[in-house]
PASEBA-1860 file (N, C-alpha, C; in nm, 3 decimals):
! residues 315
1> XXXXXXXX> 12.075/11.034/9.399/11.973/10.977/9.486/11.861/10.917/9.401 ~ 11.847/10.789/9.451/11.689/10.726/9.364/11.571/10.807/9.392 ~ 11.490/10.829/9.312/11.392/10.882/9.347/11.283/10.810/9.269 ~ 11.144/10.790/9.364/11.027/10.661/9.277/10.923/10.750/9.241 ~ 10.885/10.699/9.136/10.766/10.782/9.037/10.651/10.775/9.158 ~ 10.541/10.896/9.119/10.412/10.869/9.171/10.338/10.787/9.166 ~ 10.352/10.663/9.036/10.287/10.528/9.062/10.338/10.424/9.162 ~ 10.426/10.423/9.158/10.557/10.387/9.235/10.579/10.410/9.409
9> XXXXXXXX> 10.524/10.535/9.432/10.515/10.530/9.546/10.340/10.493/9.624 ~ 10.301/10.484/9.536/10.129/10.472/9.516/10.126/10.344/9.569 ~ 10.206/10.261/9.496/10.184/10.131/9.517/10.244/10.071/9.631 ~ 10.364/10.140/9.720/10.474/10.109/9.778/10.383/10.163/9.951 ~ 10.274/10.271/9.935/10.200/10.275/10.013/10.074/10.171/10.041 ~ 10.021/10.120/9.925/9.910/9.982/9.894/10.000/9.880/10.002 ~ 10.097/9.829/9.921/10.207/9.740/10.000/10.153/9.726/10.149 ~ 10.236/9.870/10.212/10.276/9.906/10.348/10.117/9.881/10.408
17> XXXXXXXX> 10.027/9.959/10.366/9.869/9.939/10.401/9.846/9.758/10.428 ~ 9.834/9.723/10.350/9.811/9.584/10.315/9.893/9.476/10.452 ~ 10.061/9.476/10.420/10.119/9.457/10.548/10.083/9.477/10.675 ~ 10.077/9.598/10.746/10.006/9.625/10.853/9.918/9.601/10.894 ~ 9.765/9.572/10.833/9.648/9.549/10.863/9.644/9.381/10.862 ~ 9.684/9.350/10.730/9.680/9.194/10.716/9.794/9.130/10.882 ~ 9.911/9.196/10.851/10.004/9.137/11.009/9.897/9.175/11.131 ~ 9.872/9.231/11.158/9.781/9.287/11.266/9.628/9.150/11.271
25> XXXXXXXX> 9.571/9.152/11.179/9.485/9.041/11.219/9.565/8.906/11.197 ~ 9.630/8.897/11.109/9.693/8.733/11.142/9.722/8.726/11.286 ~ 9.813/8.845/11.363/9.825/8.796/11.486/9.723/8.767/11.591 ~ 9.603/8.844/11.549/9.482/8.864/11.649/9.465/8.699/11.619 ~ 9.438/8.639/11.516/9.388/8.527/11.467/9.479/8.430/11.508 ~ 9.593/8.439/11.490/9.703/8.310/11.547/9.677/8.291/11.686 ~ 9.668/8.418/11.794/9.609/8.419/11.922/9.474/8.355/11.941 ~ 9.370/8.377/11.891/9.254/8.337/11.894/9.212/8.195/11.887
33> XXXXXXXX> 9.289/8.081/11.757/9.310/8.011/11.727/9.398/7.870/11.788 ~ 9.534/7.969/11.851/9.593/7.900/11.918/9.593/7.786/11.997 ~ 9.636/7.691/12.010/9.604/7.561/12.104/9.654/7.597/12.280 ~ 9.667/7.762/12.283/9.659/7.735/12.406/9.537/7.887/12.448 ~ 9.456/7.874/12.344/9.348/7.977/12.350/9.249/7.918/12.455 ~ 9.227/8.014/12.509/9.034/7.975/12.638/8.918/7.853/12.570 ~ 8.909/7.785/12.629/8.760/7.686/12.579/8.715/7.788/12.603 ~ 8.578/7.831/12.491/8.504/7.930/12.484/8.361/7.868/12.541
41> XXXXXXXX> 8.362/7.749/12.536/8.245/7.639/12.606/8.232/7.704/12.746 ~ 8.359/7.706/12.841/8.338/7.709/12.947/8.292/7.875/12.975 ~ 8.333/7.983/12.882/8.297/8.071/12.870/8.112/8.136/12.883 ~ 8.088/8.006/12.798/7.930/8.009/12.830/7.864/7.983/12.944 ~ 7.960/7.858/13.036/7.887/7.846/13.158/7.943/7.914/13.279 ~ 8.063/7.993/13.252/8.047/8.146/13.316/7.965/8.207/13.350 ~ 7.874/8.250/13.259/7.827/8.351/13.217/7.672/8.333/13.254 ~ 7.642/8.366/13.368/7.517/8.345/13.447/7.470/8.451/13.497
49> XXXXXXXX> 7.313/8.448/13.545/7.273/8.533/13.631/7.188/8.620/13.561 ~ 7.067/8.671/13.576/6.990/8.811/13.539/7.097/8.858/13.539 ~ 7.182/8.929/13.608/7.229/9.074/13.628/7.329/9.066/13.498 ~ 7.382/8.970/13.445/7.494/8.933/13.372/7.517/9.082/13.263 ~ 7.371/9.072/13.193/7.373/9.163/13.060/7.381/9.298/13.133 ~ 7.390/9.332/13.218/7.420/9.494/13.336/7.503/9.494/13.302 ~ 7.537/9.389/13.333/7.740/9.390/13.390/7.798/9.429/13.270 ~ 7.744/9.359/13.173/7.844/9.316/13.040/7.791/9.480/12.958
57> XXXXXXXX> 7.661/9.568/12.982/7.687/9.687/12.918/7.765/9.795/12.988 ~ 7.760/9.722/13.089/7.885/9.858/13.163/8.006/9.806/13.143 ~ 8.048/9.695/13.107/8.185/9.671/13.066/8.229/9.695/12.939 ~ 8.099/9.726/12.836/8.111/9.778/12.697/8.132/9.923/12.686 ~ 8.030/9.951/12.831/8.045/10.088/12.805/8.166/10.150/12.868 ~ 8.224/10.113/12.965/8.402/10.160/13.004/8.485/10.126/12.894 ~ 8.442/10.034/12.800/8.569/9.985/12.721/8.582/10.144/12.612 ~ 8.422/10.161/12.574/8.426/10.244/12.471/8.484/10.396/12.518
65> XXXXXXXX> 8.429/10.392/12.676/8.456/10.530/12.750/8.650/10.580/12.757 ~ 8.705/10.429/12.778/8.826/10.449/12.792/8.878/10.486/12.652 ~ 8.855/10.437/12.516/8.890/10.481/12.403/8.892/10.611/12.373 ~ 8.734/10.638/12.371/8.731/10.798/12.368/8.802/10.896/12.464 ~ 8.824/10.862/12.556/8.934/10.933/12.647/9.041/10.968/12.621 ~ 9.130/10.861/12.531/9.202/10.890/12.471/9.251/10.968/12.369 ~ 9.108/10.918/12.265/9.113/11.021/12.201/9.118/11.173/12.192 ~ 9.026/11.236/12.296/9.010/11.337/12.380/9.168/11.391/12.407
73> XXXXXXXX> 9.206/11.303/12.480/9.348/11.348/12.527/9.474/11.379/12.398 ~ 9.462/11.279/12.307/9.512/11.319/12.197/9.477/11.463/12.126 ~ 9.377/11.487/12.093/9.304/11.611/12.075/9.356/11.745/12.157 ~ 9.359/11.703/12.256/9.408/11.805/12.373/9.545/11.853/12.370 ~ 9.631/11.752/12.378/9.783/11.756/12.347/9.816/11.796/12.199 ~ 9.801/11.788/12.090/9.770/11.846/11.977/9.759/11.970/11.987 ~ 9.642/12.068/12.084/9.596/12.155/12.041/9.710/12.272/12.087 ~ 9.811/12.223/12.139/9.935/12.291/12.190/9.965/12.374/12.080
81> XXXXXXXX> 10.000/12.329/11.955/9.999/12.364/11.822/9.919/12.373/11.750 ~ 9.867/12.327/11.720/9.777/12.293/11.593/9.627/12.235/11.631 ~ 9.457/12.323/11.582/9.339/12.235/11.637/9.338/12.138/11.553 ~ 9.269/12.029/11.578/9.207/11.949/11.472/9.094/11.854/11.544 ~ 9.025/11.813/11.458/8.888/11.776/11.487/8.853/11.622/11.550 ~ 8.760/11.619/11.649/8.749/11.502/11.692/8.810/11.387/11.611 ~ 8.742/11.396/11.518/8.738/11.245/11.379/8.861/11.252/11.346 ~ 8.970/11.348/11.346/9.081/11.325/11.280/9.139/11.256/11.452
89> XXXXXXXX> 9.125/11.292/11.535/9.195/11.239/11.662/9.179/11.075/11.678 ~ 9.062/11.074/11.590/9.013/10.916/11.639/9.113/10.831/11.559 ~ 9.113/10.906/11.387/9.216/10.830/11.305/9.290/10.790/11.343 ~ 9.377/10.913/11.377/9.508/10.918/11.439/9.544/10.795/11.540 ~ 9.470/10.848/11.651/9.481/10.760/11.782/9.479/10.587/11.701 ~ 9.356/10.561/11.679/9.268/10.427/11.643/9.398/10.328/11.499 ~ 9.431/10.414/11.419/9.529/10.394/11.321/9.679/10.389/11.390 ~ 9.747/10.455/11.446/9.865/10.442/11.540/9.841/10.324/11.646
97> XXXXXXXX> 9.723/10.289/11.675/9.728/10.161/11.754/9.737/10.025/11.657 ~ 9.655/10.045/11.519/9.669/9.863/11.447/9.840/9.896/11.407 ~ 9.896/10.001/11.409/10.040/9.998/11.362/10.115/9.940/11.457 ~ 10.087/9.992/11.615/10.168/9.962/11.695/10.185/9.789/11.757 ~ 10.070/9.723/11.724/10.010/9.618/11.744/10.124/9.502/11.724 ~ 10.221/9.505/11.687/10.361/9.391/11.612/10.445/9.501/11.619 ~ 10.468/9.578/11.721/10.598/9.653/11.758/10.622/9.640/11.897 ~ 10.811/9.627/11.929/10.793/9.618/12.108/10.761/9.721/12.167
105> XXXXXXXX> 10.689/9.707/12.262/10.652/9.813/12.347/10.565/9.921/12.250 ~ 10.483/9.850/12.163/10.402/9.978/12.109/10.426/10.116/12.038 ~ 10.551/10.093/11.970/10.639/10.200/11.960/10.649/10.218/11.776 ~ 10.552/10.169/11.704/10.547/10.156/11.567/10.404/10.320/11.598 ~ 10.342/10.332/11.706/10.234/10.448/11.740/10.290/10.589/11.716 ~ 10.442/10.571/11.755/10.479/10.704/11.766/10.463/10.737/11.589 ~ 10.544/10.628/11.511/10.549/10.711/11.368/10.465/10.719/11.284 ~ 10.339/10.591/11.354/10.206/10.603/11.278/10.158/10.731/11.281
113> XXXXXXXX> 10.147/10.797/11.397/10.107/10.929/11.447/10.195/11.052/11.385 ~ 10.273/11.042/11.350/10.422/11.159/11.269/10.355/11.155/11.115 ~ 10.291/11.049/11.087/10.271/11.017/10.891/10.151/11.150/10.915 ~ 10.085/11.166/11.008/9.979/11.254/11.020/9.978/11.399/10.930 ~ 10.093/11.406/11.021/10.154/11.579/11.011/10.285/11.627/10.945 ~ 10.310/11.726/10.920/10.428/11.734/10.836/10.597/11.672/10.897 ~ 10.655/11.690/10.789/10.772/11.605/10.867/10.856/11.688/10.979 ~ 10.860/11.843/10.975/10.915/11.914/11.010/10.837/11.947/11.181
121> XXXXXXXX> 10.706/11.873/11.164/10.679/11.829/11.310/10.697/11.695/11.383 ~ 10.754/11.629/11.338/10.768/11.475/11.373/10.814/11.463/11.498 ~ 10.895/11.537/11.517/10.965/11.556/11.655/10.871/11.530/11.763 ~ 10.810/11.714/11.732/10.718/11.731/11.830/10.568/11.639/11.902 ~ 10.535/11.559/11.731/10.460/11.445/11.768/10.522/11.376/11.859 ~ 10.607/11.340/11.826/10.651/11.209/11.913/10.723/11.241/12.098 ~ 10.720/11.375/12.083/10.740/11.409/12.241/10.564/11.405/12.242 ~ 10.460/11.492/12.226/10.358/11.512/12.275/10.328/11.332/12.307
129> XXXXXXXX> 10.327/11.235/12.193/10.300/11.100/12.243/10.404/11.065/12.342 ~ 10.517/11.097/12.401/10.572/11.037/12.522/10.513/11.117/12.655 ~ 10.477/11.227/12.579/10.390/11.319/12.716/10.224/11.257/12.732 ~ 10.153/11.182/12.665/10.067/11.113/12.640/10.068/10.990/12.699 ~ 10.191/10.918/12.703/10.194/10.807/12.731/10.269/10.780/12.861 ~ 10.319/10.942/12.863/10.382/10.903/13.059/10.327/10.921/13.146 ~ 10.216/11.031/13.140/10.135/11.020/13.231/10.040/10.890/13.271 ~ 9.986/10.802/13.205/9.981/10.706/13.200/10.037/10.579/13.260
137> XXXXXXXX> 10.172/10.586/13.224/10.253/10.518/13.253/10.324/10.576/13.446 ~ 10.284/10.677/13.457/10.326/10.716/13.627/10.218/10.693/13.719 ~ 10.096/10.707/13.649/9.976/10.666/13.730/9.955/10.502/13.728 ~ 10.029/10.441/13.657/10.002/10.294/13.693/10.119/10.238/13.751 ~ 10.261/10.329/13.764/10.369/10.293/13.833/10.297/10.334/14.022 ~ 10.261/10.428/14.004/10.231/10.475/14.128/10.107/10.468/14.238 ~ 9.998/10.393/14.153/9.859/10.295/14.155/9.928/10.161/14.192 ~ 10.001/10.122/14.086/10.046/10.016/14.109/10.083/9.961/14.255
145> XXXXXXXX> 10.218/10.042/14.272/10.283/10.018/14.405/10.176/9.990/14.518 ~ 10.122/10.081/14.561/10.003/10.116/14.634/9.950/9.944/14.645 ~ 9.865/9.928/14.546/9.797/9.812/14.537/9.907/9.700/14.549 ~ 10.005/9.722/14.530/10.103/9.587/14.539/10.128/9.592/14.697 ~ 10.144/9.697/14.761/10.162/9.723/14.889/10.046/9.646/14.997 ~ 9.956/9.728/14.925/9.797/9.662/14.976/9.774/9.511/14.985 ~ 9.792/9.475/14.842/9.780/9.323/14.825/9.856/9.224/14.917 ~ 9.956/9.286/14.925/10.082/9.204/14.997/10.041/9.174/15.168
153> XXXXXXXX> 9.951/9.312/15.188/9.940/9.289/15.322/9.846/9.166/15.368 ~ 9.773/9.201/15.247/9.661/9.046/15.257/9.723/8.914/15.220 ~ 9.762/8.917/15.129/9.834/8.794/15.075/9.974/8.738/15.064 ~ 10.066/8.835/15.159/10.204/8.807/15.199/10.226/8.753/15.052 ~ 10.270/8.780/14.950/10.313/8.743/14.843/10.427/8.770/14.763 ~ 10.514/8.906/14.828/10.595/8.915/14.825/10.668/8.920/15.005 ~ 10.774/8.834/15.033/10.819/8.875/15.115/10.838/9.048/15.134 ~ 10.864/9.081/15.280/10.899/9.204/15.269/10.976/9.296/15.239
161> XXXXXXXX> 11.091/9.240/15.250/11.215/9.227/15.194/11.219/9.275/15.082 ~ 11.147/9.223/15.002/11.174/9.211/14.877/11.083/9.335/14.755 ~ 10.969/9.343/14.848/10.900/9.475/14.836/10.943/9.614/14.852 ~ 11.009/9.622/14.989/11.146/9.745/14.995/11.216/9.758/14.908 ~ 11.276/9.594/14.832/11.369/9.650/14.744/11.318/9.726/14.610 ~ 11.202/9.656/14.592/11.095/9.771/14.434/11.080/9.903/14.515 ~ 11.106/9.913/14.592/11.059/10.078/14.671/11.128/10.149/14.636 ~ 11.263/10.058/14.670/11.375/10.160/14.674/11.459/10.151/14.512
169> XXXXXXXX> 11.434/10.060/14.446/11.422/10.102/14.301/11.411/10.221/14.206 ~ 11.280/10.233/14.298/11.175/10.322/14.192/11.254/10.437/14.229 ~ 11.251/10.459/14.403/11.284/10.584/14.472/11.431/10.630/14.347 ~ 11.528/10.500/14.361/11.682/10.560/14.302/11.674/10.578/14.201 ~ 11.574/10.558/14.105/11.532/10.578/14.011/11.491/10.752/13.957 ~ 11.420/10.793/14.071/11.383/10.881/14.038/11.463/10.999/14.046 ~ 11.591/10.957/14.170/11.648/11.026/14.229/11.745/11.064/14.132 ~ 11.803/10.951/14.039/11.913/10.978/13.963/11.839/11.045/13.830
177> XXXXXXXX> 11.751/11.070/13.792/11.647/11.124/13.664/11.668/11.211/13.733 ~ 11.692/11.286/13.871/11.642/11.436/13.876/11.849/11.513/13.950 ~ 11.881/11.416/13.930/12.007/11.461/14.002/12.084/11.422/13.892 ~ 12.054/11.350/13.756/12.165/11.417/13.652/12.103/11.394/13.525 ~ 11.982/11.522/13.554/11.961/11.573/13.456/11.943/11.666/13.342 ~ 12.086/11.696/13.385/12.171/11.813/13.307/12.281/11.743/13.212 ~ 12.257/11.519/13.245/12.392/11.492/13.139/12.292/11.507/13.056 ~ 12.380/11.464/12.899/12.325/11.464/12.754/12.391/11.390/12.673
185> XXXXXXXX> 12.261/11.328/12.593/12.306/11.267/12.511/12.303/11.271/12.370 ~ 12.333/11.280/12.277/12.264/11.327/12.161/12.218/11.480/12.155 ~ 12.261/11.578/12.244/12.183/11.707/12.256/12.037/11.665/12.317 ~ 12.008/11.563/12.421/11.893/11.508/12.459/11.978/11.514/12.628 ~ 11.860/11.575/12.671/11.877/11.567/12.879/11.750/11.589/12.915 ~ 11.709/11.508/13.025/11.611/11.514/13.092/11.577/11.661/13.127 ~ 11.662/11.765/13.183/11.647/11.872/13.203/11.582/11.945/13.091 ~ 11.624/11.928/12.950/11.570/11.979/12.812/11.409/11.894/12.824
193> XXXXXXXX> 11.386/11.818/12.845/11.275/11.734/12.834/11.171/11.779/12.964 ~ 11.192/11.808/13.068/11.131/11.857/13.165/11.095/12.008/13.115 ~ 11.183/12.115/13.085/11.153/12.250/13.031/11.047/12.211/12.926 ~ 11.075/12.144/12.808/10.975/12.136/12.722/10.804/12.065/12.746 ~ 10.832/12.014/12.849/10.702/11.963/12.913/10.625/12.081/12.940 ~ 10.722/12.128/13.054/10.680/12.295/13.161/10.614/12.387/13.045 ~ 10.675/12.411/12.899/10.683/12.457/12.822/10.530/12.462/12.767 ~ 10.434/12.365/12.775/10.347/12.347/12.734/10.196/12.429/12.800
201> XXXXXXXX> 10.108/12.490/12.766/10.029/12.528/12.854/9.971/12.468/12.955 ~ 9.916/12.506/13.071/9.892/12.431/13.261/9.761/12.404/13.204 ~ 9.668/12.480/13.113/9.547/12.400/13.075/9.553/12.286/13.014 ~ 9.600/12.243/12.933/9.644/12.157/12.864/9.702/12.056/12.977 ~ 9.787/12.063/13.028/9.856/11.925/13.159/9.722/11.908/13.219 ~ 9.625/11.959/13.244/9.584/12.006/13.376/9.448/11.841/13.306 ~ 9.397/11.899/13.175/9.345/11.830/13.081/9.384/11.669/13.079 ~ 9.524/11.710/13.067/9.572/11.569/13.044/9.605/11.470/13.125
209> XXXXXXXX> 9.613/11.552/13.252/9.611/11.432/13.379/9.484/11.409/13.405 ~ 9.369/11.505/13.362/9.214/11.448/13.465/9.175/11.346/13.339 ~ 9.239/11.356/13.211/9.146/11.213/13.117/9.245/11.116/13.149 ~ 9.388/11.151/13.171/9.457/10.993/13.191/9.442/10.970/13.286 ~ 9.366/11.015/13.399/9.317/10.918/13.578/9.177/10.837/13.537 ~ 9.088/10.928/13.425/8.950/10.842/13.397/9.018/10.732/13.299 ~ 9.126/10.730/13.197/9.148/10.631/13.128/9.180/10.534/13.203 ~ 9.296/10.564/13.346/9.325/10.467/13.423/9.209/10.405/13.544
217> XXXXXXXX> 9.061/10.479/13.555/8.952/10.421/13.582/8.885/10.302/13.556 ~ 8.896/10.368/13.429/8.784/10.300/13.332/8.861/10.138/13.346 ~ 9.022/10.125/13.277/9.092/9.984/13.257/9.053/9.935/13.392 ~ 9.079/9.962/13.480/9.084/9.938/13.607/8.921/9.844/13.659 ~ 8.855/9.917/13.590/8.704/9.848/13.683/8.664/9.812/13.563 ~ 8.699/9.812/13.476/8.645/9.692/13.343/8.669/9.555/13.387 ~ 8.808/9.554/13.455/8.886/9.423/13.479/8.753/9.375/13.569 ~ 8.733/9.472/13.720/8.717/9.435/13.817/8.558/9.394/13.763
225> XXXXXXXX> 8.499/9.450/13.668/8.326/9.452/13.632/8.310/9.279/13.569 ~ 8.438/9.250/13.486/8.473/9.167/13.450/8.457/8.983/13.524 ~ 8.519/9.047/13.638/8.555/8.916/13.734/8.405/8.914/13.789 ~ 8.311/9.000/13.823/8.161/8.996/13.863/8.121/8.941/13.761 ~ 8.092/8.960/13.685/8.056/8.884/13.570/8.062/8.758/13.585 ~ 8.169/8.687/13.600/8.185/8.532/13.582/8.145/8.529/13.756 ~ 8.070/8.589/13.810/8.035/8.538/13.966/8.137/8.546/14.052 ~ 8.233/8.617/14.077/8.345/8.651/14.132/8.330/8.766/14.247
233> XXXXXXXX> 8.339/8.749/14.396/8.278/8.923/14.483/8.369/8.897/14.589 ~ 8.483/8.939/14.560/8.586/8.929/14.637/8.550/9.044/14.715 ~ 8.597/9.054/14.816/8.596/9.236/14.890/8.653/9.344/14.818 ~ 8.589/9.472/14.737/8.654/9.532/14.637/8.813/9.578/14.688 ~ 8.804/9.625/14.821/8.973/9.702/14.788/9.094/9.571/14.741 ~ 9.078/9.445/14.788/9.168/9.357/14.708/9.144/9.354/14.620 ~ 9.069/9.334/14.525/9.030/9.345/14.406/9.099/9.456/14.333 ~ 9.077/9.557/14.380/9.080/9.660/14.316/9.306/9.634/14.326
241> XXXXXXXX> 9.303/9.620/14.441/9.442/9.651/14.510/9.484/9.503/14.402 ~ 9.466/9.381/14.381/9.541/9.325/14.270/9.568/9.401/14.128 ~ 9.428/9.429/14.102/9.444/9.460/13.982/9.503/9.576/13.985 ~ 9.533/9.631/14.022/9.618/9.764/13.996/9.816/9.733/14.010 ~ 9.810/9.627/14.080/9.962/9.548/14.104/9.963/9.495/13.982 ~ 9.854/9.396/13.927/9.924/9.299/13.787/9.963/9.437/13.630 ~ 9.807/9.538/13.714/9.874/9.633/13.555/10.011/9.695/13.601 ~ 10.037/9.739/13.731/10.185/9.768/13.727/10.324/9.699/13.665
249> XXXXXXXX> 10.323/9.555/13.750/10.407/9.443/13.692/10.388/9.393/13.571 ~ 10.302/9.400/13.471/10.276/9.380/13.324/10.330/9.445/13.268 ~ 10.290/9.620/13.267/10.355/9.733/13.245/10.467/9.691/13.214 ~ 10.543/9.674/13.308/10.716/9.693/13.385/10.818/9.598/13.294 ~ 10.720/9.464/13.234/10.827/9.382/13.127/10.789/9.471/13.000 ~ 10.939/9.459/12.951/10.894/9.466/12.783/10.826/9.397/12.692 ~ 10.745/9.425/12.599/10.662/9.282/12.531/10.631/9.301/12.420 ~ 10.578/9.276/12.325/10.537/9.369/12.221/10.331/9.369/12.238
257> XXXXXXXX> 10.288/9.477/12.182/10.144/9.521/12.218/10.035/9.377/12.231 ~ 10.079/9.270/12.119/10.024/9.151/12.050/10.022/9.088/12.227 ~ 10.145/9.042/12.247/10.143/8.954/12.387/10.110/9.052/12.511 ~ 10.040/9.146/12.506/10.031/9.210/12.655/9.925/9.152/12.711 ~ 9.855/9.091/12.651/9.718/8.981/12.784/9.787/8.881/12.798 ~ 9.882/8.807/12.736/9.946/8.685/12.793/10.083/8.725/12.893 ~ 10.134/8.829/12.902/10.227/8.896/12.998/10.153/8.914/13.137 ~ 10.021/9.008/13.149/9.948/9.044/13.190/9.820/8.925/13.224
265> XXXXXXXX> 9.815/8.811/13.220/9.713/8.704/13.212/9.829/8.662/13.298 ~ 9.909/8.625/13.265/10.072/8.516/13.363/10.048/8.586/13.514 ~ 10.076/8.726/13.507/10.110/8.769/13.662/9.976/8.764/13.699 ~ 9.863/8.794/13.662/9.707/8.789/13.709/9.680/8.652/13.749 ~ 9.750/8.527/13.709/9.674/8.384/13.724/9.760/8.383/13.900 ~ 9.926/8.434/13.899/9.951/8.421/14.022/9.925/8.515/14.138 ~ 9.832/8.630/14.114/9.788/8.725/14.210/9.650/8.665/14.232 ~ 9.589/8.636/14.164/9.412/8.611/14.166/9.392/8.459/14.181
273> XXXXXXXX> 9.528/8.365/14.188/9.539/8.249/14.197/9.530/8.225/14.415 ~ 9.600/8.345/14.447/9.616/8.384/14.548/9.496/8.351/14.651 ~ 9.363/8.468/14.599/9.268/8.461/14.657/9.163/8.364/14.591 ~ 9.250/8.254/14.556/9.112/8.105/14.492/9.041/8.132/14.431 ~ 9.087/8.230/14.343/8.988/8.220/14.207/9.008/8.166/14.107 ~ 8.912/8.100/14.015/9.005/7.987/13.903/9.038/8.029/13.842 ~ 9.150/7.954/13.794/9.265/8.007/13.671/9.177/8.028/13.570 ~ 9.079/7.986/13.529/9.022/7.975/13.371/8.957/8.105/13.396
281> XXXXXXXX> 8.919/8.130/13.500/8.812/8.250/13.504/8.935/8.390/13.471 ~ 9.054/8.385/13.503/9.154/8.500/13.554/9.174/8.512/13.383 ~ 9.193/8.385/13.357/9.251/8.376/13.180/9.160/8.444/13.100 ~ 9.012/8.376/13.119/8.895/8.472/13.011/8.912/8.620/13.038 ~ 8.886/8.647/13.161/8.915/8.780/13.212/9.030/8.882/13.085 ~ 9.186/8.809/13.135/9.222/8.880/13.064/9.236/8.868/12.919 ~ 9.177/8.777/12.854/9.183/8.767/12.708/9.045/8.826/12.673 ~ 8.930/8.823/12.758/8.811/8.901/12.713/8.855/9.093/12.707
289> XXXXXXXX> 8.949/9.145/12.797/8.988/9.271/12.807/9.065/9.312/12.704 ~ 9.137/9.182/12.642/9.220/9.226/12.533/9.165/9.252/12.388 ~ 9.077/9.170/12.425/8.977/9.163/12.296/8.916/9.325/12.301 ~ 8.817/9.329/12.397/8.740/9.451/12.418/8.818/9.619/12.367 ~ 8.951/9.616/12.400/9.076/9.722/12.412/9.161/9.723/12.336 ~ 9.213/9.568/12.247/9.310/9.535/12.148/9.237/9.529/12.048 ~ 9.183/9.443/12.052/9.091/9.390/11.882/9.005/9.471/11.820 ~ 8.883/9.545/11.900/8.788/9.609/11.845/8.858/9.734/11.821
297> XXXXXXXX> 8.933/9.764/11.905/9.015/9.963/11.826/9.052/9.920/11.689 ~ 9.148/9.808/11.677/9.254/9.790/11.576/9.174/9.753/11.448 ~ 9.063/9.696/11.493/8.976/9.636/11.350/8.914/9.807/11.293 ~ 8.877/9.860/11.360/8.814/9.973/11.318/8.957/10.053/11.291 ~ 9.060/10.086/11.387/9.196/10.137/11.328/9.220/10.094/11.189 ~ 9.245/10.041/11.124/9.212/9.929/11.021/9.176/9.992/10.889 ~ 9.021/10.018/10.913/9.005/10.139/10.813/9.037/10.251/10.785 ~ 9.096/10.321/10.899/9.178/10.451/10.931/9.317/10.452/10.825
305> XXXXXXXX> 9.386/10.310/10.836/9.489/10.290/10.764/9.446/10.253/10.655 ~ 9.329/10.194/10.547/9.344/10.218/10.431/9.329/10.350/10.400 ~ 9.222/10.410/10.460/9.224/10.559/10.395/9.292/10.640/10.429 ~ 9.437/10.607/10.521/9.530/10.713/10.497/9.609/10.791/10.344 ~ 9.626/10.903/10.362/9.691/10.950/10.250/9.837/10.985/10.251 ~ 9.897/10.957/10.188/10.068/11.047/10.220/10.070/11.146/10.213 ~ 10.005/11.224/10.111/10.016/11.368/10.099/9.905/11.444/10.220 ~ 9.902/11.364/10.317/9.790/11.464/10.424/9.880/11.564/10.445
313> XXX> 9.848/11.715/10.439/9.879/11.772/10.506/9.826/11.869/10.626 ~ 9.885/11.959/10.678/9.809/12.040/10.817/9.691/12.119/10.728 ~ 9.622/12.143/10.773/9.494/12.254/10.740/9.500/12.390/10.797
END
């Protein structure tokens, strides 16, 4: 077996550092840059009103609220095993996001988050992050619907028809996850994956669903604080009831982390196109959210990843 000297791997970590951070802002920057990026002109004449700078610190302040939530929740799920300290949660979290940033579906997070801890826990990282990330992911499947339901009634936008059939999707969906989940694959069954959930302490779940309903708050009325901002006062429950449909259907394609405001900007221009609001306004919207949630974690993630170490180990 090859094996590389300690300068050798020294440098092979510089490399990997360097890669990641540098890929991570080229893409922020190719986006930014792009010829099919927002006139930022019109951005300015958006942006009206005394109340404007309200708006815009409570939209700073959910952005930051939703981060730390996370973090929190990371912290929490962790402490199943092992404590560790705010600041290391932030690493963690904040550093597993500029990684995941040029992976599909965000999935470069799980092993950013494994380099943490020893290898002989890697596993367990990476279930606690699917237990992290499903709750999440069921509260915006199940928010979602709701608001797609809602929306529809106002804006007939999906036939009906056709809405039953996502119903009954989800429903057979769930039905066949719980009615064979005793097959296996790999020594892997939903049934093994459900015990090991159960497995975990009820303080801890209990934790982790009340910060992932405020994380799913916070995204939620940033958007909506957002569209006030540019002079936008639709009646909130549509409001609220779109935006909770486009994060469902965004969700639902695969994409990689980089394109999720242009996945998520596409279905928003034809829901919010709906109730005559302008396209340019729906677009800043969601490229200002991506910025606020994508860019500013990952730039500060950023430094997390130079000063990672290989040899971290548990304390």
């Amino acid at each position: 077996m090859i094996t590389l000297s300690r300068k050798a791997k020294h440098f092979l970590t510089v490399v990997v550092k360097l890669l990641i951070v540098s890929g991570a802002f080229y893409f922020i920057y190719s986006r930014l840059a792009g010829d099919n990026s927002p006139d930022w002109i019109k951005l300015k004449n958006l942006f009206n009103g005394s109340t404007s700078f309200v708006i815009a610190a409570v939209i700073i302040a959910l952005t930051f609220l939703n981060r730390f939530l996370e973090i929190i929740k990371w912290q929490n799920l962790v402490s199943s095993f092992r404590e560790i300290k705010l600041r290391e949660s932030a690493a963690q979290v904040l550093a597993a996001m500029t990684a995941a940033l040029f992976t599909p579906n965000g999935i470069g997070e799980y092993a950013a988050k494994a380099l943490y801890f020893e290898k002989t826990e890697a596993k367990n990282i990476v279930f606690l992050n699917l237990v992290c990330n499903g709750i999440q992911l069921i509260i915006a499947v199940f928010a979602g619907l709701i608001g797609l339901a809602v929306f529809n009634a106002y804006y007939s936008i999906l036939p009906a028809g056709y809405l039953l059939i996502l119903l009954a999707i989800v429903f057979i969906v769930i039905v066949l996850l719980f009615t064979a989940r005793n097959f296996t694959i790999k020594g892997y069954s939903v049934q093994k994956i459900i015990n090991k959930v159960n497995a975990l302490p009820k303080q801890i779940h209990r934790k982790n669903i009340l910060l992932a309903f405020g994380r799913y708050f916070c995204l939620i009325h940033q958007h909506y604080f957002l569209f006030l901002l540019f002079g936008i006062h639709e009646p909130y429950p549509e409001m609220i009831a779109a935006i909770t449909a486009v994060y469902f259907l965004g969700s639902s394609l695969p994409t990689f982390q980089l394109f999720d405001f242009a996945v998520r900007g596409s279905v928003a221009v034809l829901f919010f196109g709906k109730m005559g609001i302008n396209e340019w306004v729906v677009v800043f919207a969601a490229t200002l959210q991506w910025l606020l949630n994508i860019v500013i974690p990952v730039s500060i993630g950023s430094y997390f990843v130079f000063r990672f170490k290989t040899n971290t180990t548990p304390r």
